[in-house]
C-alpha positions, -999 to 999 in steps of 0.1 A, spaced: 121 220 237 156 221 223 169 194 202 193 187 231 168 176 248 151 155 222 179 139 200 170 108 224 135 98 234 126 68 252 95 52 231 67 21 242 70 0 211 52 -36 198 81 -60 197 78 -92 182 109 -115 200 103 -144 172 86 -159 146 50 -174 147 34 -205 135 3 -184 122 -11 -151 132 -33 -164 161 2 -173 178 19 -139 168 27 -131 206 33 -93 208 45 -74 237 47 -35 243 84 -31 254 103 9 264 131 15 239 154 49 235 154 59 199 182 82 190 180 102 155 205 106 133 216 140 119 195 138 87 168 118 106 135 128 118 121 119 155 82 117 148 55 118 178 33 86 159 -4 98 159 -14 67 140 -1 37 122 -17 11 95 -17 -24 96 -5 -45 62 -11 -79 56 26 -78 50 30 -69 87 13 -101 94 32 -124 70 67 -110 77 53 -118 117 51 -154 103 85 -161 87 66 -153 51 98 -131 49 130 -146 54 148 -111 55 124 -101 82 144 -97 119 137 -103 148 130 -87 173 119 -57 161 89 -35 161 67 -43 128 48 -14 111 50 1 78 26 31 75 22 59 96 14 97 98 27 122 131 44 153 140 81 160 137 96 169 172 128 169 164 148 173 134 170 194 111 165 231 107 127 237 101 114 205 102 98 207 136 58 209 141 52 197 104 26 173 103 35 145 80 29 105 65 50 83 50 54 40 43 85 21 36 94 -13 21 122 -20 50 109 -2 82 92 -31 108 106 -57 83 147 -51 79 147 -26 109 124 -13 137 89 0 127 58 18 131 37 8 159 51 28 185 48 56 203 76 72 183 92 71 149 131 74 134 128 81 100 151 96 71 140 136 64 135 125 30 113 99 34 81 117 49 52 134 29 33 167 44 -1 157 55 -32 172 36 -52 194 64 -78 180 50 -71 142 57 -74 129 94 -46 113 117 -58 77 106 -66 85 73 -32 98 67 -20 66 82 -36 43 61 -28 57 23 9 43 30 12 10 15 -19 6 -8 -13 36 -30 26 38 -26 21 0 -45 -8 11 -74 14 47 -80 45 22 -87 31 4 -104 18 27 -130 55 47 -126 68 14 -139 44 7 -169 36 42 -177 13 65 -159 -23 57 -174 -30 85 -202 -63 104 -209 -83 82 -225 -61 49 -220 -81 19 -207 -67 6 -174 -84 -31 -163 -80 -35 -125 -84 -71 -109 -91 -74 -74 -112 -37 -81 -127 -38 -44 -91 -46 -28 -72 -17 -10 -44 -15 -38 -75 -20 -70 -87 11 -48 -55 29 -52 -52 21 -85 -90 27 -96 -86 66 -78 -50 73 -99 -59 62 -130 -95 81 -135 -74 109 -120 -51 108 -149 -82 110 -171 -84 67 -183 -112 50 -185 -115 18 -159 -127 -13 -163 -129 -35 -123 -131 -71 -123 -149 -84 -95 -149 -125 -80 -185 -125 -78 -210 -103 -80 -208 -69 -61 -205 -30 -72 -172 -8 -69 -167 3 -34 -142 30 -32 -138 65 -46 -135 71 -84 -127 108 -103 -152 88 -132 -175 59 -133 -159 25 -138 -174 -9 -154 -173 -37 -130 -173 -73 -145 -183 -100 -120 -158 -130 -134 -179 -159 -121 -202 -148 -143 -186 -133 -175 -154 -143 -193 -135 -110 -187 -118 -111 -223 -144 -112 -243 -163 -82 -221 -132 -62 -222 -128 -66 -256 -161 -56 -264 -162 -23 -238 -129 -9 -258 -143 -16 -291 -119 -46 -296 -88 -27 -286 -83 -45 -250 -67 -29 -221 -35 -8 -225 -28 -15 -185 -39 -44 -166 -32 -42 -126 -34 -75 -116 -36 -78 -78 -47 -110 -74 -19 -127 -95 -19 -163 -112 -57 -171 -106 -66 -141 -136 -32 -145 -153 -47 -158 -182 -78 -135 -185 -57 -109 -179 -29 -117 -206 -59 -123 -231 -75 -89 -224 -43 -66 -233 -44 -46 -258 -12 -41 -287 20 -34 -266 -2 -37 -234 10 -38 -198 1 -61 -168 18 -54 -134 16 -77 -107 19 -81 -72 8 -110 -60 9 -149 -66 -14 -178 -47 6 -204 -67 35 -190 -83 37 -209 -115 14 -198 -145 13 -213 -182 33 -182 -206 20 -181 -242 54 -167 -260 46 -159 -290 15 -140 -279 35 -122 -259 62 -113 -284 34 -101 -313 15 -86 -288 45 -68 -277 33 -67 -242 53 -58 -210 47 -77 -182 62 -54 -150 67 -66 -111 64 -47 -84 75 -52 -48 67 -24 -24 96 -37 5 117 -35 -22 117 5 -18 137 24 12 119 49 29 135 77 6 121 60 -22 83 54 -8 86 93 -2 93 99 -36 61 80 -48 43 94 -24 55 129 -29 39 122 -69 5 118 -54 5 147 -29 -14 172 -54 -43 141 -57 -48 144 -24 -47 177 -17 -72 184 -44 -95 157 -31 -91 138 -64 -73 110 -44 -90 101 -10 -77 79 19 -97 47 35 -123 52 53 -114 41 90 -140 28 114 -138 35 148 -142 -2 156 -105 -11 133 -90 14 156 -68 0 185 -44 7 210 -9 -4 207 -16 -26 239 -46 -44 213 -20 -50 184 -27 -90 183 -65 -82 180 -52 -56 150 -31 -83 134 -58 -111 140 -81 -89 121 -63 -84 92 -44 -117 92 -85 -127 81 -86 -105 52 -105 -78 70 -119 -55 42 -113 -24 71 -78 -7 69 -69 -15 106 -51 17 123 -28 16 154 -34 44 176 -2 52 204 
């Protein structure tokens, strides 16, 4: 096929017309739309496409930038059918902070994406797999590009260890070579992939500064991924080490108490990070910094069950399921 013949393509898409109460009234319907690539774009056959809790919120006004309508979707992997010299046939991934938020998304049939934005899919790593890396480890990869890639030896404390980002973040940094420590809300082991075995400390039953203090020999934690937010601010804050960094993500309520001067002789960093703050360029770039994990099989995607697998003509089912907290990564499959 000529790219004459494909500059255009006429795609089934999710469309979401407006804003709902909560995710059991998110009313999606699958809708025809022609997508027409740019000259630096890529036209992408989807093959599969995750489902983000941000997906969900952003369906119910939790974003006020968020359009509508538009087609929602985030993550995706697929083949490139038509494109600029040589790009045609590669099979590839990629995430973005603005696509099915600022403009049309993944859960489609078809894709238009910037050429610089995609990531070459590991042969190794499956359709849905591929699909579902996207958002989780594009947000623990920043993350650490913004406090400083965990070191050999560094000791990296993860909240919210058994969440799909404490995942990401639990598989990059015993990659690097650091030493994890996992915090847990109550009492259950690690459940994703590790490059090294990890301490888990089960906060309803241990204060976490005290236990992380003692596991580093009194040091504390040079990093501290926080993906939970304000409820471990404090046991976080208390467990870094001298010119420690915590990154968060998240917030449940947004205001915490700040000790100052702990912070200043400490000389801690405290770093934000907000994925749909990145273009689709810019989530390639992440991306493009974990490629060699995954192609060595130190950095593994999600296992997907068959049963968080659905059709595009199922996408309320998929955003019902993960609107409550499904542990699965839910797919989309066109």
């Amino acid at each position: 096929m000529s790219p004459a013949d494909t500059k255009t393509i006429e795609a089934r898409c999710v469309r979401l017309n407006a804003k709902a109460e909560n995710a059991a009234a998110v009313a999606p319907v699958v809708e025809r739309h022609t997508l027409t690539r740019g000259p630096n774009d890529l036209l992408i056959e989807v093959k599969a496409a995750a489902v983000n809790p941000s997906d969900v919120k952003a369906a119910t006004g939790s974003m006020p930038y968020a359009v509508f309508p538009r087609t929602p979707g985030r993550d995706y992997s697929g083949v490139v059918i038509d494109g600029p010299a040589g790009t045609v046939g590669r099979e590839v991934f990629g995430s973005s902070g603005d696509l099915g938020i600022r403009r049309d998304g993944t859960h489609a049939t078809h894709l238009v994406v910037e050429a610089d934005a995609v990531v070459d899919k590991p042969k190794t790593v499956s359709w849905e797999e591929a699909a579902g890396i996207g958002v989780p480890f594009v947000t623990a990869m920043e993350g650490f590009r913004r406090a400083g890639v965990p070191k050999n030896g560094e000791n990296v404390l993860v909240f919210g260890v058994n969440g799909k980002v404490g995942q990401a973040a639990v598989q990059i940094a015993t990659w690097q070579g650091a030493r994890v420590i996992g915090v847990v809300r109550k009492a259950e082991a690690y459940e994703g992939h590790t490059n090294a075995p990890i301490e888990v400390i089960d906060a309803s039953a241990t204060d976490v500064a005290t236990r992380v203090r003692e596991l580093t020999g009194g040091k504390g934690a040079d990093i501290v991924f926080n993906t939970v937010g304000d409820p471990y601010f404090q046991a976080a804050h208390k467990s870094l080490a001298l010119r420690g960094r915590q990154i968060l993500i998240a917030a449940i309520d947004r205001i915490v108490q700040f000790n100052i001067l702990e912070f200043y002789r400490g000389q801690h960093t405290y770093v934000g990070i907000d994925t749909l703050g990145l273009s689709s360029a810019a989530t390639g770039a992440v991306l493009r910094d974990l490629g060699a994990g995954f192609a060595s099989g130190q950095l593994k995607p999600f296992p997907i069950k068959a049963n968080a697998v659905y059709p595009l003509e199922r996408a309320k089912e998929a955003y019902v399921a993960v609107a409550g907290s499904s542990r699965d990564r839910v797919v989309l499959k066109p």
